[in-house]
C-alpha positions in Angstrom: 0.0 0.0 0.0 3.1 2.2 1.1 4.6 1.6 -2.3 1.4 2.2 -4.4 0.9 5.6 -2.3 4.6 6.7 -2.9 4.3 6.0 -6.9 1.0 7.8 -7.3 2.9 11.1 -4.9 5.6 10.5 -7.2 3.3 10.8 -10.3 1.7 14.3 -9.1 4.2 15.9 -6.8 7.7 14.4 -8.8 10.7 13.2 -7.4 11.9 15.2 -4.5 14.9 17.9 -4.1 18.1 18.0 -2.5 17.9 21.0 0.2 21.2 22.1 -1.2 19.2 22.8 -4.9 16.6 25.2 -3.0 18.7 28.0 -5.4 17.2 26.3 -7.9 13.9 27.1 -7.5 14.3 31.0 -8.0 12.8 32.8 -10.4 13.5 35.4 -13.0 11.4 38.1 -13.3 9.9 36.5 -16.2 8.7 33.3 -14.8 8.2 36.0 -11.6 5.8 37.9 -13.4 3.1 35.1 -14.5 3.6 33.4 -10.4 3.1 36.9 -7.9 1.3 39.1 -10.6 -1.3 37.0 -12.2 -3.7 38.0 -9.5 -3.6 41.7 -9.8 -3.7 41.3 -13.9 -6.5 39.0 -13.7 -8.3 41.6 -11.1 -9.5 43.2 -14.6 -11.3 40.2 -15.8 -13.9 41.2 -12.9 -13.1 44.6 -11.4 -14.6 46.7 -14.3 -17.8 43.8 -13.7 -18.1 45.0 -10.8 -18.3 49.0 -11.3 -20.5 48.2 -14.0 -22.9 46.2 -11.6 -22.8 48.7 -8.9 -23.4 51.6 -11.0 -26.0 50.5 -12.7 -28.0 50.8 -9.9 -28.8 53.9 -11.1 -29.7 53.5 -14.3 -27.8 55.0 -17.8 -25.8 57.1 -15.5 -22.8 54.1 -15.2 -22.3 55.0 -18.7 -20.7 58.2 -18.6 -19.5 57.9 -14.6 -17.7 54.6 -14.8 -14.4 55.8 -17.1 -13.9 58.5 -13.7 -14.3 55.6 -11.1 -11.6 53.8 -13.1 -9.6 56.1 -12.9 -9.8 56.9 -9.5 -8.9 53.1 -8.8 -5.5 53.2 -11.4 -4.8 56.5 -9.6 -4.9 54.3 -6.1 -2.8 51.4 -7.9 -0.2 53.5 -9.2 0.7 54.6 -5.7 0.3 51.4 -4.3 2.8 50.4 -6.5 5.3 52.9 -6.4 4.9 52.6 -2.6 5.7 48.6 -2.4 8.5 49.4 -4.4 9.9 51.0 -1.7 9.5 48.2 0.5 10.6 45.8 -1.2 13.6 47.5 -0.8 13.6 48.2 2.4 12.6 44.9 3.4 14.1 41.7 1.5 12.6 38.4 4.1 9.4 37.9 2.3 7.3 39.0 5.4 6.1 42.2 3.5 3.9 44.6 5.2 3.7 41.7 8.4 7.3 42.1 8.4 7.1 46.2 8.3 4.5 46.6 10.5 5.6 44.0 13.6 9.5 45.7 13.0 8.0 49.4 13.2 4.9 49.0 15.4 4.9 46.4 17.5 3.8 42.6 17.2 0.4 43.4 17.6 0.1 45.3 14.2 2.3 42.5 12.5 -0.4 40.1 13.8 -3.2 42.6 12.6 -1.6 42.4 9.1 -0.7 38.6 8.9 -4.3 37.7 9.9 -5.6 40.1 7.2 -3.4 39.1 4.5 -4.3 34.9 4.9 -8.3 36.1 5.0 -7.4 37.6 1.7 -5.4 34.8 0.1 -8.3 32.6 1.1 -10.5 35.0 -0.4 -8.5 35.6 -4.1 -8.4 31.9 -4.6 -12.3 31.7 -3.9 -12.9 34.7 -5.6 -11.1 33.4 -8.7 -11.9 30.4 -9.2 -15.4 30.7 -8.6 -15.7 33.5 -11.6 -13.4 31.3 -14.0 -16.1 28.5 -12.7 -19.1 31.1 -14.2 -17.1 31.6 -17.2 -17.0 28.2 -17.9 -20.4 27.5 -17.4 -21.3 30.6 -19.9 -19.2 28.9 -22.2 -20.6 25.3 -21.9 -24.4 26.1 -21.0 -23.9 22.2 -20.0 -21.3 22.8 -16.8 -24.5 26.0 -15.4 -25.6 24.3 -11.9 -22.3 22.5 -11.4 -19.9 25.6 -10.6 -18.7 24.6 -7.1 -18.0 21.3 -8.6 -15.8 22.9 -11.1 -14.3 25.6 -8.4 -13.1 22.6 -6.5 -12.0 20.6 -9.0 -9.9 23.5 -10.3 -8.3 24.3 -6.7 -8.0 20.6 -6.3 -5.0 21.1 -10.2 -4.1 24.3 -9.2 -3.0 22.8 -5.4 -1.3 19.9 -7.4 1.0 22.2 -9.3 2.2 24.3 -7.0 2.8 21.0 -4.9 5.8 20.2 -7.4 7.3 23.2 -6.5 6.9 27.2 -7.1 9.0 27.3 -10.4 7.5 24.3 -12.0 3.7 26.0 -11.4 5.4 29.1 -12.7 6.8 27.7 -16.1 3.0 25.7 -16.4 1.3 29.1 -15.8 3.6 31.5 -17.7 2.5 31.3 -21.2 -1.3 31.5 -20.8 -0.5 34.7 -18.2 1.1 36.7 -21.3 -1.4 35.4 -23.5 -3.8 37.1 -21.7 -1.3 40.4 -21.3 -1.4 40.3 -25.4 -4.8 39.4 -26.1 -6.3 42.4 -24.0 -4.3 44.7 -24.3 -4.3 43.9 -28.2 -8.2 44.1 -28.1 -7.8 47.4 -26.5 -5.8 48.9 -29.2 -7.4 46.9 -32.0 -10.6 48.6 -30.8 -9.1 52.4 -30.7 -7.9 51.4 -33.6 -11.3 50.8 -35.3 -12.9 53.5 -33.7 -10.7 56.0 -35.0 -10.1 54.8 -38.7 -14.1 55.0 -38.5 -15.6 52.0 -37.3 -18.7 51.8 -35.9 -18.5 49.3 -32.6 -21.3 48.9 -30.7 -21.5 46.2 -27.7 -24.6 44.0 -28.2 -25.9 45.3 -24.9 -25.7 49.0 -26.2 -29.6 48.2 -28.3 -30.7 48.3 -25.1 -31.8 50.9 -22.1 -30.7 50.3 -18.9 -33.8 51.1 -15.9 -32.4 51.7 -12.5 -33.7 50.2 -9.6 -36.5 51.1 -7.3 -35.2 54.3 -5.5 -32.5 55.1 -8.0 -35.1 57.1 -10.3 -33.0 59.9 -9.9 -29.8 58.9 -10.6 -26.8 59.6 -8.7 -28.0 62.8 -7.0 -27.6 63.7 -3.4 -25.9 61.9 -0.6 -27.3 58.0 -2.2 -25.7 59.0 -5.3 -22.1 59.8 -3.8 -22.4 56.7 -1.4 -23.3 54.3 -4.5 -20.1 56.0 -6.6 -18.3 55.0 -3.1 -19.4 51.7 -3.4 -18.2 51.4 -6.6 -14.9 52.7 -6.6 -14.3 50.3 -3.6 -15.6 47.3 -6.0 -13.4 48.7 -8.3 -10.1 48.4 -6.0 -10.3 44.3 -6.3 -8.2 45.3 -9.2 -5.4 46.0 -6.2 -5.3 42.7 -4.6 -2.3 41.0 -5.4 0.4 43.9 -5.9 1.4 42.9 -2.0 2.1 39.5 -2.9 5.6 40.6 -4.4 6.6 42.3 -1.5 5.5 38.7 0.4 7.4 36.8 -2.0 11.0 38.7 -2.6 13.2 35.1 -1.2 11.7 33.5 -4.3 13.3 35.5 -6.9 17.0 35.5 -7.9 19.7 37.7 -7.3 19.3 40.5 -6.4 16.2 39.9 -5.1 14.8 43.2 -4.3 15.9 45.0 -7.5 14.5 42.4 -9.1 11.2 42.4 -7.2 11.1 45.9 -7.7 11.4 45.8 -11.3 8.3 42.9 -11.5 6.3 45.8 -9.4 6.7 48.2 -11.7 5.9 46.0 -15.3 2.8 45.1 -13.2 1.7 48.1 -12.5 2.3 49.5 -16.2 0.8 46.5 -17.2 -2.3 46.7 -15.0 -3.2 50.1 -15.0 -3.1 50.2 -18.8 -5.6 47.1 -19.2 -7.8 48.9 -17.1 -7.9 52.0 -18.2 -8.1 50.8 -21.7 -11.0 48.4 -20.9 -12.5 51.4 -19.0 -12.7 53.2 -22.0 -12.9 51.0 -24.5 -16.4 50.3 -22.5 -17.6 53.6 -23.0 -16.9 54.0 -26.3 -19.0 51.3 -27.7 -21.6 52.2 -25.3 -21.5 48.5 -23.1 -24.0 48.1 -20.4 -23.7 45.6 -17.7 -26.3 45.4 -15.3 -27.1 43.3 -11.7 -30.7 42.0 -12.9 -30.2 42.3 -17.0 -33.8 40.0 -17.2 -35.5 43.4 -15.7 -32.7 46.3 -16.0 -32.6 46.0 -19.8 -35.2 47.2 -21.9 -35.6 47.2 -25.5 -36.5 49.9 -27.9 -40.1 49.8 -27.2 -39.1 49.9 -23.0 -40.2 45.6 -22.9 -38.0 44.1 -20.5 -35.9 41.7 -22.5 -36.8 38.8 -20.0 -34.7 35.7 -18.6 -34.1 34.0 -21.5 -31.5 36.9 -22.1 -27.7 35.7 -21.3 -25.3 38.7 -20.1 -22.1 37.7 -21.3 -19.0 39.5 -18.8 -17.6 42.7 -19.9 -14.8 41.5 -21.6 -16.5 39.3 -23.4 -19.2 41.6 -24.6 -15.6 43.8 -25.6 -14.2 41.2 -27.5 -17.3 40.4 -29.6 -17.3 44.4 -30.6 -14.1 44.6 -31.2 -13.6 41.5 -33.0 -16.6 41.0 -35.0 -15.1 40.7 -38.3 -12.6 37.9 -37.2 -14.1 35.2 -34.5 -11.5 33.5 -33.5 -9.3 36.3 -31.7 -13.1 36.2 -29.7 -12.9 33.1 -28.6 -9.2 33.5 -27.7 -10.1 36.3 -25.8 -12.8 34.6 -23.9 -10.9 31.7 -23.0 -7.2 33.2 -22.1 -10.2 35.1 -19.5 -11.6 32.3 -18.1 -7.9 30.4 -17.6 -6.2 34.0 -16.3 -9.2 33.7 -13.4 -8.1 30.2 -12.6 -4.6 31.3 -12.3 -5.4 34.5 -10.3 -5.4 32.1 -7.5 -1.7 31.1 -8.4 -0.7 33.9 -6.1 -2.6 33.1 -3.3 -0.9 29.8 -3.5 2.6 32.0 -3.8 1.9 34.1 -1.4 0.0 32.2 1.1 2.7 29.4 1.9 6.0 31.7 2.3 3.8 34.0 5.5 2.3 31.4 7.0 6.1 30.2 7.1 7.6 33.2 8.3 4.4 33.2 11.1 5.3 29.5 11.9 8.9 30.8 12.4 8.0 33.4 14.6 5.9 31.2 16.9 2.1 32.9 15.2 1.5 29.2 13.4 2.1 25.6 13.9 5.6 24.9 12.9 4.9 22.7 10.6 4.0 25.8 8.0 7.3 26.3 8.1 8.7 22.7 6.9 9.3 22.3 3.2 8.2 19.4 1.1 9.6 16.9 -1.4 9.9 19.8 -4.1 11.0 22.5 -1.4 7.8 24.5 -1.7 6.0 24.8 1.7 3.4 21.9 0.9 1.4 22.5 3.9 0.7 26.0 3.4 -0.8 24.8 0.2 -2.8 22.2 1.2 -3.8 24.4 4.4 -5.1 27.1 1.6 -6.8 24.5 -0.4 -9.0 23.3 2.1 -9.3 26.7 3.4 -10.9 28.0 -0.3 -12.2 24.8 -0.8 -14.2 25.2 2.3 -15.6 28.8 1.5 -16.3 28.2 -2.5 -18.8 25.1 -0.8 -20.4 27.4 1.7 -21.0 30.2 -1.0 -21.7 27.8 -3.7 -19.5 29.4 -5.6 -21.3 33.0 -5.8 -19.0 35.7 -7.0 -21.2 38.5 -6.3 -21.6 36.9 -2.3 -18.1 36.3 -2.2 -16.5 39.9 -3.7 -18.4 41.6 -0.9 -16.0 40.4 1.6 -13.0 40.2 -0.6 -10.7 43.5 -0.4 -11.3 44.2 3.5 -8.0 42.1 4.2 -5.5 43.6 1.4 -6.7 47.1 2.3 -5.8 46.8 6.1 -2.5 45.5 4.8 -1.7 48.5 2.6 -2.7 51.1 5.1 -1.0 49.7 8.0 2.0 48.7 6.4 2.1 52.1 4.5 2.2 53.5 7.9 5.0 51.4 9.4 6.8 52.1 6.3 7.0 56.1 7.2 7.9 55.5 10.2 11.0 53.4 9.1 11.9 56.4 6.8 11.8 58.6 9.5 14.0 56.8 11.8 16.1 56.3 8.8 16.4 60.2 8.0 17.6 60.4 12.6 20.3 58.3 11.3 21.7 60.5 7.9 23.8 63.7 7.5 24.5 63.1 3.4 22.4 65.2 1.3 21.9 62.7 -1.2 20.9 59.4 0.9 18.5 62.2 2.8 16.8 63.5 -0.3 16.1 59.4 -1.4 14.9 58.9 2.1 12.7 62.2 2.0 11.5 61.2 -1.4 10.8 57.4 -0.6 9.1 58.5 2.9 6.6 61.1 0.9 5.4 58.4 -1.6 4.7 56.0 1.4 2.7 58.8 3.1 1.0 59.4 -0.2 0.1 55.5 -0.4 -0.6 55.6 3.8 -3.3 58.6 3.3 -5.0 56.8 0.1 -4.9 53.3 0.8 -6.4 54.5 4.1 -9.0 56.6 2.8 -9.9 53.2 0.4 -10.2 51.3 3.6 -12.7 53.7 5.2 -14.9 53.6 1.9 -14.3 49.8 1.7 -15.7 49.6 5.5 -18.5 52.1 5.1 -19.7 50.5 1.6 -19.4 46.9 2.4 -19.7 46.2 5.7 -23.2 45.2 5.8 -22.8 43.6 2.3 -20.8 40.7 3.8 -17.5 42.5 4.9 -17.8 41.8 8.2 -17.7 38.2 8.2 -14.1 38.9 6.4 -13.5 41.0 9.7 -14.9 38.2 12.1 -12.0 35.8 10.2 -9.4 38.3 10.7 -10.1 38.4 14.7 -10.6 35.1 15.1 -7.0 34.6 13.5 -5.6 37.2 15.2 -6.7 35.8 18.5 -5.4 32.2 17.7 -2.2 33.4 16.4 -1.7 35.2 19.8 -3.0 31.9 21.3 -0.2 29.7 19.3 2.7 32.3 20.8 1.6 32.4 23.9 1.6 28.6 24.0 5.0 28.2 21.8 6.6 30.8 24.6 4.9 29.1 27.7 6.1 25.9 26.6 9.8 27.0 25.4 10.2 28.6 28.9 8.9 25.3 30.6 11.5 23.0 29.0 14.0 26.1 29.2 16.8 24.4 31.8 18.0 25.8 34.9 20.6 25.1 37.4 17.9 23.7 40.2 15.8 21.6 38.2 15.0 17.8 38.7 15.7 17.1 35.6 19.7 16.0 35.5 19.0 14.0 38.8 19.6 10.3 38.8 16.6 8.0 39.9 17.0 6.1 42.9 16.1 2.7 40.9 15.1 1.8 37.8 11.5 -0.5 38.1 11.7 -2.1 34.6 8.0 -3.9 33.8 7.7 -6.1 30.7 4.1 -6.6 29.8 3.4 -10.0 28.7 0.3 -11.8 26.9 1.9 -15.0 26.2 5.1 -16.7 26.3 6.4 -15.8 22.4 9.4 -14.2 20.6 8.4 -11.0 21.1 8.0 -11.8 24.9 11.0 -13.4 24.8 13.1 -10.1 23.3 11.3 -7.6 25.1 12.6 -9.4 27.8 16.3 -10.3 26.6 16.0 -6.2 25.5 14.7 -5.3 28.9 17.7 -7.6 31.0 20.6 -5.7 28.6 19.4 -2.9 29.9 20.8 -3.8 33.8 17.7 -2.6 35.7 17.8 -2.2 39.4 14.2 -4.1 39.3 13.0 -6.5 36.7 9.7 -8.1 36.7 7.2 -10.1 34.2 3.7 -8.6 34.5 -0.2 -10.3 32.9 -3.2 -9.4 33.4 -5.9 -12.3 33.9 -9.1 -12.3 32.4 -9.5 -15.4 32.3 -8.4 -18.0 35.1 -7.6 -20.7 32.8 -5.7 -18.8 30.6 -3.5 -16.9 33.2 -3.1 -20.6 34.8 -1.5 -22.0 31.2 0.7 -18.8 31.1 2.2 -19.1 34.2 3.0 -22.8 33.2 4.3 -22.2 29.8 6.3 -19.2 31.9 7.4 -22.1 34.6 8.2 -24.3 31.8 10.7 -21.5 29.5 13.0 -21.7 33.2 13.1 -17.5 32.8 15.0 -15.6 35.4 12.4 -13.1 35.7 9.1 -13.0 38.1 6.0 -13.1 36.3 3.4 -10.9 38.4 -0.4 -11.9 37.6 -3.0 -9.3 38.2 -6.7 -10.4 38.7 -9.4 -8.2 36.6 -12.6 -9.5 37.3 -14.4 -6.6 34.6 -11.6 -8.1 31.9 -10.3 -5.1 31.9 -6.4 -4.8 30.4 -5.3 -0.7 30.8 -6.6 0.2 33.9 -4.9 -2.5 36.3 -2.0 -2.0 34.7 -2.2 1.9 35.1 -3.3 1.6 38.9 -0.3 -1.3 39.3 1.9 1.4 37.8 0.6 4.2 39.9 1.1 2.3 43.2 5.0 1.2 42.7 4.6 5.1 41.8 3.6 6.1 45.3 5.6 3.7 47.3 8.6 4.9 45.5 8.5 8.2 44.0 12.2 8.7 43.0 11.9 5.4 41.3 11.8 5.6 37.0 9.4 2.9 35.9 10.2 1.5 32.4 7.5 -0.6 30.7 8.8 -2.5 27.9 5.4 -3.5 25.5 6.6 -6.4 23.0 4.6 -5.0 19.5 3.8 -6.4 16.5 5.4 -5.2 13.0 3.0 -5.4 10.3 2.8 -4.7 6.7 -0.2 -4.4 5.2 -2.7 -1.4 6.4 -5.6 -3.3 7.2 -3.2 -5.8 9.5 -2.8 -2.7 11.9 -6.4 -3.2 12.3 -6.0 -6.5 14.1 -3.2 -6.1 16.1 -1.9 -3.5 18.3 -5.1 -2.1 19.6 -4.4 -2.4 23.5 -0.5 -1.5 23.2 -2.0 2.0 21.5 -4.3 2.5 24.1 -1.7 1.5 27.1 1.0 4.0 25.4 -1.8 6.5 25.3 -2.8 6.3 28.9 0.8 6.1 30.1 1.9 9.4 28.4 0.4 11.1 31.2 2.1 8.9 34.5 5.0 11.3 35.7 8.0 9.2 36.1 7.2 6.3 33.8 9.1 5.7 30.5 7.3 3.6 27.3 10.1 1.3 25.4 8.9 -0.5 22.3 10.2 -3.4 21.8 9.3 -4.4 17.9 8.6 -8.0 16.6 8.8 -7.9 12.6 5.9 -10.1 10.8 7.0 -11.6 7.4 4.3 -9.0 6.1 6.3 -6.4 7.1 9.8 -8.0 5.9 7.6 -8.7 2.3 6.3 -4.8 2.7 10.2 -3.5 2.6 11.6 -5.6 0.2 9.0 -4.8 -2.5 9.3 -1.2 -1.8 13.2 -1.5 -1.8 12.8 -3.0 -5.7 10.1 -0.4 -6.5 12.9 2.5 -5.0 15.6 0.3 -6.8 13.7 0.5 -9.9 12.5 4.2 -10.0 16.8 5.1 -9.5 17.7 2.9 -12.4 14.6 4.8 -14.6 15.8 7.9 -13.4 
């Protein structure tokens, strides 16, 4: 079974690395690009969706104030960028704006940050793969009612691939990532292009009127106006998430690794801004509507509603049929580099995700086992943690994008404006430090575009909170607490513990016993008896004894005779146990040698079965499990094993040591 399990890890994960080829696994910025920035890019798949939805509200008016929100939102990405560039910089460990905010103020902000960045990784990969989900389903009207199926499924590849390590997943998911980069920006200026030699495009939602909804009559006037742009533009910054995960994930690119980092920033935000903008515009131009209830929103010439048999196809898609309406297949190419972009959006989560959680287990926030790497170096149980994580949420919110983007952007936002903050505040211990013009004036210069990012980023957050909190976003907040309050739970436990076992010079725990009280469980007079007991003689205990529990007189009767007959030098003690009980005598028989002798160490030696099949440990070793269990907890008392190999379990190793001699000659 062993063997069977290896080949099939060895089939998805591949054969494992040498920790002296972890150098290996770096990226260039060109494999770097497609791994930490394929979130942010893909943001534009959905972000403009979601302007368009919100503003609609409000009837024709998205049309002409939708370009202004987008703009707003590539105004806040440009600074966001320029402002992680400086930190990446600054700060080369991976831990990004956790690292900036616990060194700059305090552990309790780093905490605050951590806990909101994992809520948000969880969030992209749910996010993402539940739209690429809907976009598959719109493409194949056969998948529509199956999209959590398909969600989980995809997490289920996407989980594999970055399994066999972060460069592998990287070189899988590059060439669909630029694809993408090509085929929208090329649709963008394919379209201008049109436009201006003369073209008349028109999206195949612009034949219809858009109604707002009840209360939205008159448009965006007054104070409900203003609040529903507000709600829009914080939509809109989804196209944000992502540009952190650089900062988290500078130790995974080569040499050097923040100039390097820096440079990825800066294509991405050219990059994403662009896209946006262009699709932004693009939008308007050929007069696209997309509405939250298109069955009653749109409205033909004659003001009919145009009913549920109407399918709204996503912005981009609705773009790409304009644009592209004298040549199909650039279309379709369109539409599906979309739907696989989404799918790889969560890619970065599963980048980002695994190197903090390491960094946390490393400072004592996480289990230590986040920080452990697996056959192919990555940090396989961050992954598997964020699968089950998304996996989790995509099943609860049957894979409802609109249910789900409501609490999505909460976390990343908290991120940026706190780590914004610390990052001033490292500047301006830096500038207490210089006297050379020049390094000041860099200092001055980095510290004023952090405090631009600090004052919008924050000013984002506020509208995120005020807009969305009702919406969903407080469940995202509930997460965040709740982690912060275990990860303060797990260091206070790591630090109890690690002062516990910390020695001192007046402990008990270099004394010698007065006696060791060796105890060799027996069941019947067998080999492993027998070498549990030859094991438990070697050892030169100041006390040696036999000890059986009866259940049964008979039985205990032909022991003690086959024990008589085997002439051993060791007392056999028989406890009675009328309620056939095996543990509990043995514990309280334990428990009184215990109390009569408290500076004695009590050794029990349990003679144990070595099987090798799986369903074998079924039938044997049952009671020595529960005995070992039980005894864990008796101060003063040691457990030996003393193993007896089955020919099962010498068949078992040397099949798997032909199936390992094998897979080396193959290799």
């Amino acid at each position: 079974m062993a063997t069977i399990t290896d080949a099939v890890k060895r089939v998805l994960v591949g054969r494992p690395y040498r920790s002296d080829r972890l150098q290996e696994t770096l990226l260039p910025k060109r494999i770097a690009l497609p791994v930490f920035a394929s979130d942010a890019l893909s943001s534009v798949a959905y972000a403009p969706d979601e302007i368009f939805l919100t503003l609609s509200l409000a009837g024709i008016t998205a049309l002409t104030v939708s370009p202004w929100v987008g703009g707003a939102v590539a105004l806040v990405m440009l600074v966001v960028v320029a402002s992680y560039r400086q930190n990446v910089r600054a700060y080369t460990s991976g831990g990004g704006d956790y690292e900036v905010a616990k060194v700059n103020l305090g552990r309790q902000a780093g905490i605050t940050v951590a806990s909101a960045l994992l809520v948000d990784y969880v969030l992209t990969v749910a996010v993402s793969i539940s739209q690429a989900s809907h976009y598959a389903s719109t493409a194949i009207p056969a998948l529509r009612g199956y999209e959590t199926f398909i969600a989980v499924f995809l997490v289920l590849v996407i989980t594999a691939a970055n399994l066999r390590g972060v460069r592998e997943s990287g070189r899988a998911f590059a060439v669909p990532t630029y694809i993408f980069i090509i085929a929208v920006i090329g649709m963008v200026i394919w379209g201008f292009i049109r436009i201006v030699s003369g073209s008349r495009l028109e999206a195949a939602s612009a034949a219809y009127h858009v109604a707002p909804h009840a209360g939205w009559e008159t448009g965006l006037m007054g104070l409900a106006g203003a609040f529903l742009v507000m709600r829009a533009f914080s939509s809109g910054c989804a196209a944000l998430t992502g540009v952190e995960a650089i900062a988290n994930g500078v130790p995974a690119f080569r040499k050097p690794k923040s100039k390097n980092a820096a440079t990825t920033l800066l294509i991405l935000g050219a990059i994403g801004i662009s896209m946006l903008m262009g699709i932004m515009f693009l939008a308007g131009a050929v007069k696209l509507h997309f509405v939250t209830n298109p069955a009653r929103q749109l409205l033909t010439a004659g003001g009919t509603p145009v009913g549920h048999d109407y399918v709204q196809e996503p912005v981009i898609g609705q773009l790409a049929r304009a644009v592209f309406s004298n040549f199909t297949p650039a279309f379709y190419l369109v539409a599906v580099v979309t739907g696989v972009i989404l799918v790889l959006a969560a890619n970065t989560a599963f980048s980002g995700f695994p190197g903090l959680a390491s960094i946390l287990a490393r400072d004592g926030f996480l289990p230590r086992q986040l920080n452990t790497r697996g056959d192919r170096l990555a940090f396989s149980n961050g992954i598997l943690t964020l699968a089950v994580a998304a996996i989790v949420l995509i099943s609860v919110f049957h894979a409802d994008t609109t249910r789900l983007i409501q609490l999505y952007i909460i976390g990343v936002f908290v991120s940026f404006t706190v780590g914004q903050f610390g990052m001033v505040k490292h500047w301006t211990r830096e500038l207490r430090l210089l006297t050379d013009k020049k390094k000041r004036a860099r200092v001055m210069r980095s510290r004023l575009i952090n405090l631009t990012g600090l004052i919008l980023t924050g000013i984002v957050l506020v509208v995120v909170l005020i807009t969305k909190f009702l919406l969903g976003a407080w469940i995202a907040i509930v997460a965040m607490i709740v982690l912060y309050l275990m990860m303060t739970g797990i260091h206070r436990h790591y630090a109890r513990i690690s002062e516990e076992l910390e020695p001192v010079g007046d402990d008990d725990s270099r004394l010698l016993p007065s006696n060791v009280h060796a105890i060799v469980l027996v069941s019947k007079v067998h080999k492993p008896t027998l070498r549990a007991l030859a094991y438990a003689r070697a050892t030169r205990p100041t006390i040696l004894e036999a000890l059986t529990v009866s259940v049964d007189d008979e039985e205990a009767r032909s022991l003690q005779s086959a024990w008589d007959d085997q002439d051993l030098p060791v007392p056999l003690t028989v406890i009675a146990s009328p309620y056939r009980e095996i543990t509990r005598p043995i514990i309280q028989y334990v428990r009184r040698i215990r109390r009569e002798s408290p500076r004695d160490v009590i050794v029990i030696y349990i003679p144990e079965y070595v099987v090798g099949h799986w369903w074998e440990h079924m039938l044997h070793n049952q009671t020595a499990l529960r005995l070992k269990s039980r005894l864990l907890f008796a101060t003063g008392v040691m457990v030996a094993n003393v193993p007896w190999r089955l020919q099962s379990s010498w068949r078992a190793v040397d099949s798997r040591n032909y199936a390992e001699e094998k897979t080396r000659e193959w290799k």
